[in-house]
C-alpha positions as CSV (number, residue, x, y, z in Angstrom):
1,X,124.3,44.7,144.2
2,X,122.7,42.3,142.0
3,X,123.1,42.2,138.3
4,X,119.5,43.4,138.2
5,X,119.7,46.1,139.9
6,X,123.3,47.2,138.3
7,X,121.7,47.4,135.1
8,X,118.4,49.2,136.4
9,X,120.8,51.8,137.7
10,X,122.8,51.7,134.4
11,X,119.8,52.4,132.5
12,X,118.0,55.2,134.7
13,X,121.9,56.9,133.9
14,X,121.9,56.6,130.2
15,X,117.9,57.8,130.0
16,X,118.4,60.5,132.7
17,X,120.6,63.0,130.0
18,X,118.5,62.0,127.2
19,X,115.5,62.7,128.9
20,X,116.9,66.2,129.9
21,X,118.1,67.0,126.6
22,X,114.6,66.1,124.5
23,X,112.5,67.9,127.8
24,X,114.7,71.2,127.0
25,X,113.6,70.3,123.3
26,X,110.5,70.5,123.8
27,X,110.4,73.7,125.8
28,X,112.1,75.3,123.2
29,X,109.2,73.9,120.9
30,X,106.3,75.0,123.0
31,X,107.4,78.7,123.3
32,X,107.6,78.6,119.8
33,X,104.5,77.3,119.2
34,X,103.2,79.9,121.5
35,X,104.6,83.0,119.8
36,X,103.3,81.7,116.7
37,X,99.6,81.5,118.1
38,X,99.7,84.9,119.1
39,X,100.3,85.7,115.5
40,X,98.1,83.7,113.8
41,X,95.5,84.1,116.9
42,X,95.5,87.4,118.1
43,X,92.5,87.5,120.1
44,X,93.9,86.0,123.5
45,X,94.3,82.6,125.4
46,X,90.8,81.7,124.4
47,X,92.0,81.1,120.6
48,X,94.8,79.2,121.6
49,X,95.6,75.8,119.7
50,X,96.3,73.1,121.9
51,X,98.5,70.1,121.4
52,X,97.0,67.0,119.9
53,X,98.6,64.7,122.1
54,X,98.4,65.8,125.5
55,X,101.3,64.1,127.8
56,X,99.5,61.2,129.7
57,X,100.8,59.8,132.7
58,X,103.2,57.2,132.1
59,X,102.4,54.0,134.4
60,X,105.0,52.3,136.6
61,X,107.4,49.7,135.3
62,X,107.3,46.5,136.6
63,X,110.8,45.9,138.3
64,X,113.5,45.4,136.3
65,X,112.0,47.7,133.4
66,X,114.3,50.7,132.2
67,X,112.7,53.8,132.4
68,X,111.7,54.6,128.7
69,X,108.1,55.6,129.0
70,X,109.0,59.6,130.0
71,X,111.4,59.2,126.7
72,X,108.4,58.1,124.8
73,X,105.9,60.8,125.8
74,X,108.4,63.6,125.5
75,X,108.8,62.1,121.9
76,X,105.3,61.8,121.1
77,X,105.1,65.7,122.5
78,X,107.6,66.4,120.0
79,X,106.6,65.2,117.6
80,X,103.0,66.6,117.8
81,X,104.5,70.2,118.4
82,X,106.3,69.7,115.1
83,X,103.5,68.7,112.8
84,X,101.8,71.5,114.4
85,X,104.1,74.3,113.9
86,X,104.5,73.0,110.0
87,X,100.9,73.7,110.0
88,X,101.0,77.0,111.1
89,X,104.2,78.0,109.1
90,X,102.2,76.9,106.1
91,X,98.5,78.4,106.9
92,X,100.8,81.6,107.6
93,X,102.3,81.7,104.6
94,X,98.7,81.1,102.5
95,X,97.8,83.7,104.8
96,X,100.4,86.7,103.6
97,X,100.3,85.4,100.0
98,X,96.6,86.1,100.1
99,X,96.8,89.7,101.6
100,X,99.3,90.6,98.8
101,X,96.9,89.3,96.3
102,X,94.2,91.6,97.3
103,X,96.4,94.6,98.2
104,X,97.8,94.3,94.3
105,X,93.5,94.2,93.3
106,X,92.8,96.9,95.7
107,X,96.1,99.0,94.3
108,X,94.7,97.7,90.4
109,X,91.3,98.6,91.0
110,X,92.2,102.4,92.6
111,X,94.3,103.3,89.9
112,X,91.8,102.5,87.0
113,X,88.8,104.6,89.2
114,X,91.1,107.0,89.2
115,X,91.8,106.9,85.3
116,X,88.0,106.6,85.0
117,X,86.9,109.5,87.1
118,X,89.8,111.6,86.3
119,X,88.5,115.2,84.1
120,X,89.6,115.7,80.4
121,X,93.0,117.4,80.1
122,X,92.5,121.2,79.9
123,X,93.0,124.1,82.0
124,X,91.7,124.7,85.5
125,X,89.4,127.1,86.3
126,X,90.4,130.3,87.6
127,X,92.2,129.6,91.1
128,X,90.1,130.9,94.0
129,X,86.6,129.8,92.1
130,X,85.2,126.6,92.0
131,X,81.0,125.7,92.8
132,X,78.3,123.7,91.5
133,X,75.8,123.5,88.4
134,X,73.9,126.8,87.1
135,X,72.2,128.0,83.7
136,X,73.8,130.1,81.2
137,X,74.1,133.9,81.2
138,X,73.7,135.8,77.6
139,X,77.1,137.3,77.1
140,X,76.4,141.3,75.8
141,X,78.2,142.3,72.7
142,X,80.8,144.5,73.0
143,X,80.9,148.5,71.1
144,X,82.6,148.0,67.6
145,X,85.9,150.4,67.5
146,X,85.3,153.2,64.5
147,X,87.0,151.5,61.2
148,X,87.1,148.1,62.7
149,X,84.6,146.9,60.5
150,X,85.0,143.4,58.2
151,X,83.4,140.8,57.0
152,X,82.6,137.4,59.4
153,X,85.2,134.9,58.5
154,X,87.2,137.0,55.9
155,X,90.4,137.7,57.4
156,X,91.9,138.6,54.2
157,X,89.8,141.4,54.1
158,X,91.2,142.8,57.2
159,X,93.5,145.5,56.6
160,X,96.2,146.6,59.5
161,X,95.1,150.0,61.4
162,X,98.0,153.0,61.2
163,X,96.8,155.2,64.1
164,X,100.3,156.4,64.9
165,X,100.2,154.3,68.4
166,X,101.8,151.1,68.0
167,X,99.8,149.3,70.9
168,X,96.3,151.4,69.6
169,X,97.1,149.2,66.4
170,X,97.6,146.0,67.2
171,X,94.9,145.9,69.8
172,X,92.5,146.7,67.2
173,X,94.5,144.7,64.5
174,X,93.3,141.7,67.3
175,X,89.6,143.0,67.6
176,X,89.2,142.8,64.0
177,X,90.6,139.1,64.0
178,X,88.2,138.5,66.4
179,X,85.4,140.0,64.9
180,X,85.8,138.4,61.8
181,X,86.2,134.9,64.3
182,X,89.7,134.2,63.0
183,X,89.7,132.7,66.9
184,X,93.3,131.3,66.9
185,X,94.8,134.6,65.3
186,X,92.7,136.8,67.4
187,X,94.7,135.1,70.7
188,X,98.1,134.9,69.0
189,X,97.9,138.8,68.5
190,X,95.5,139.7,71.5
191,X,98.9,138.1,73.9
192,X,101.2,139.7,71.9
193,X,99.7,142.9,72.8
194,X,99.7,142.8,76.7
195,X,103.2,140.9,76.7
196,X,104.1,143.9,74.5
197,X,102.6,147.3,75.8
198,X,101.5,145.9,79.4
199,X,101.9,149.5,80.4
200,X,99.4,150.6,77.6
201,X,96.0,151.2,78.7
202,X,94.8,148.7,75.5
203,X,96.4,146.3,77.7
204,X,93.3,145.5,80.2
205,X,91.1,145.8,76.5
206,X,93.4,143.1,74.8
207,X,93.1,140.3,77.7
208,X,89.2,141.0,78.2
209,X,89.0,140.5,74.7
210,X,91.5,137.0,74.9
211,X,88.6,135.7,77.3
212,X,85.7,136.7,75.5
213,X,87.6,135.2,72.5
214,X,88.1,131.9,74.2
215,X,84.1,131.8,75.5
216,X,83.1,132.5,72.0
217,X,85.8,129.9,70.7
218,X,83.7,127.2,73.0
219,X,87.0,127.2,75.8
220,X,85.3,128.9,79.0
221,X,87.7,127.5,80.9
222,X,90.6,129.1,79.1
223,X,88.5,131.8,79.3
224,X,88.0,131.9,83.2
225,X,91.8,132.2,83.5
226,X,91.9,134.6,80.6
227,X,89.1,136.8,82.7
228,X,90.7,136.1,86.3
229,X,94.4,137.1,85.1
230,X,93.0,140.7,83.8
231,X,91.7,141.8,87.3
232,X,94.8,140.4,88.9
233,X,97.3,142.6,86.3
234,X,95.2,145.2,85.8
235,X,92.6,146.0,88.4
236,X,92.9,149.5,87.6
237,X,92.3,148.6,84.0
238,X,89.5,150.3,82.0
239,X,87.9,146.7,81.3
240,X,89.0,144.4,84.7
241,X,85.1,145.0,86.0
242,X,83.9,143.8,82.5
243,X,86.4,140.9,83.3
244,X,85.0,140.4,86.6
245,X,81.5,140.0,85.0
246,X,82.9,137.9,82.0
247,X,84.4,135.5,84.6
248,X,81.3,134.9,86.2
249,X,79.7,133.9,82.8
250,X,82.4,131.7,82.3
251,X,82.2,130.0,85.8
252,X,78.4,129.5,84.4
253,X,79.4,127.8,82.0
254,X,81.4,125.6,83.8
255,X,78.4,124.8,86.3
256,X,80.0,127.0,89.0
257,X,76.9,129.2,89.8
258,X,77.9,129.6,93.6
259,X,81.5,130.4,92.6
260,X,79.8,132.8,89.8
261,X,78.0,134.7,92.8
262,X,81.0,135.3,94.3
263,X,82.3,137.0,91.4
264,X,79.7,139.3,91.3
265,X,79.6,140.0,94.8
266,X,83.4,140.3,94.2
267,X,82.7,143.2,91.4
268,X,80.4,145.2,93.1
269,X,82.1,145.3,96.2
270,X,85.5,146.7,94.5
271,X,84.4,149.0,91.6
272,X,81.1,150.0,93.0
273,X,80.0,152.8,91.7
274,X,82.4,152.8,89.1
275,X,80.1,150.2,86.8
276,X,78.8,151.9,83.8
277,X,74.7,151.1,84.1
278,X,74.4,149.1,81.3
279,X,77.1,146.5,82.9
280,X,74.8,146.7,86.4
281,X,72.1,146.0,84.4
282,X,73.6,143.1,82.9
283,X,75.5,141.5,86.6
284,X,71.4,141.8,87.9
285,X,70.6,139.5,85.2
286,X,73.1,137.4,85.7
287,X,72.8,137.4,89.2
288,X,69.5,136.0,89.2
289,X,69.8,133.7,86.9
290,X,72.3,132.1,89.0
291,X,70.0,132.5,91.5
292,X,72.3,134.1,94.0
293,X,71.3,135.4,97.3
């Protein structure tokens, strides 16, 4: 063997390992690359990113040339694959930093809707009622107990009833609170009586009289739960159909017409003929005003 050839051999020997390491290289590279087109490029094949040098067919060595041109291409395929994935790594990157940027504005922008929209603090409205906009219903006066009598406004003036009947006398001690619209005082005393004497039949007068205090005090929500809470406890009460009637002008005031319909369909339907005339007389007014079918 000549000296040529010796080191021809020699040559193809050393580049042959080489060759096979950089080739299992670049595999490794190119499955890489691929898995991070699928990512990026979801869509299929046809949003691939090809390599920007394509291998090219290495021409034959004149004789006595070591076989270095497959080490080159595999190089330059390297290379090209590595630029490549720093790329996508990087547009990745911009890519998630972006989508948390407008998931933070989203988040941002829900939460202060939220705060804008959101109602003024204060009590719900009676649970099971809830509608749309209606006008107002007159709200009839209701009879004036013998010797509760006082001047608007001068609480002073009240004096406390003695009737014998504890829970006769502080019912009426709350009606004349009321009357004279000492608001605040009328409630404190109205509770008192029902938490006191809920077995007393002043009880179903003292909370019709909380909720008429609280629609005359400008709180008809308070009001609708005041109302609601009297037919629940008390359906048997002497005033839980005026309640019933009561809630619905409350619900009317909080532009619940269809919800106040229901309420009168509600009344009629349990107390029948139980309602005094002058309160069926009043629920027809109502009733049409609300325009209810």
């Amino acid at each position: 063997m000549t000296k040529w050839m010796a080191g021809a051999a020699l040559a193809l020997v050393v580049a042959t390992p080489a060759a096979a390491q950089i080739e299992g290289r670049v595999g490794k590279l190119e499955a890489e690359m691929r898995a991070v087109q699928r990512k990026v490029f979801p869509g299929g094949a046809g949003a691939m990113v090809e390599p920007q040098i394509a291998p090219t067919t290495a021409p034959v060595d004149a004789a006595g040339v070591p076989a270095t041109s497959a080490l080159t291409d595999i190089t330059a395929r390297v290379t090209s694959l590595e630029q490549q994935m720093a790329s996508m790594t990087g547009q990745i990157e911009q890519t998630q930093y972006k989508l948390r940027q407008l998931e933070q504005q989203f988040e941002d922008y829900r939460k202060a809707t939220d705060a804008r929209l959101a109602p003024p603090a204060a009590p719900a409205p009676a649970p099971g009622f809830g509608g749309e906009g209606g006008p107002a219903v007159t709200v009839p006066q209701a009879p004036v107990p013998a010797g509760a009598v006082a001047a608007a406004g001068d609480t002073a003036a009240i004096d406390r009833p003695s009737s014998g009947d504890p829970a006769e006398d502080a019912y009426l001690a709350g009606y004349r609170l009321w009357q004279a619209k000492d608001y605040p005082a009328a409630e404190a005393q109205l509770k008192k009586v029902v938490a006191t004497y809920p077995k007393h039949r002043r009880a179903s007068f003292a909370q019709n009289l909380l909720g008429r205090s609280y629609l005359d005090e400008g709180k008809p929500s308070l009001a609708s739960i005041a109302f609601y809470d009297n037919y629940k406890k008390f359906p048997d009460g002497e005033r839980a159909p005026d309640s019933l009637y009561y809630l619905g002008t409350a619900l009317l005031k909080l532009d619940k017409p269809a919800d106040a319909c229901k309420v009168y369909g509600e009344l009629t339907d349990v107390y029948g003929s139980k309602i005094s005339p002058g309160l069926k007389a009043d629920v027809a007014k109502a009733r049409t005003a609300a325009k209810c079918k």
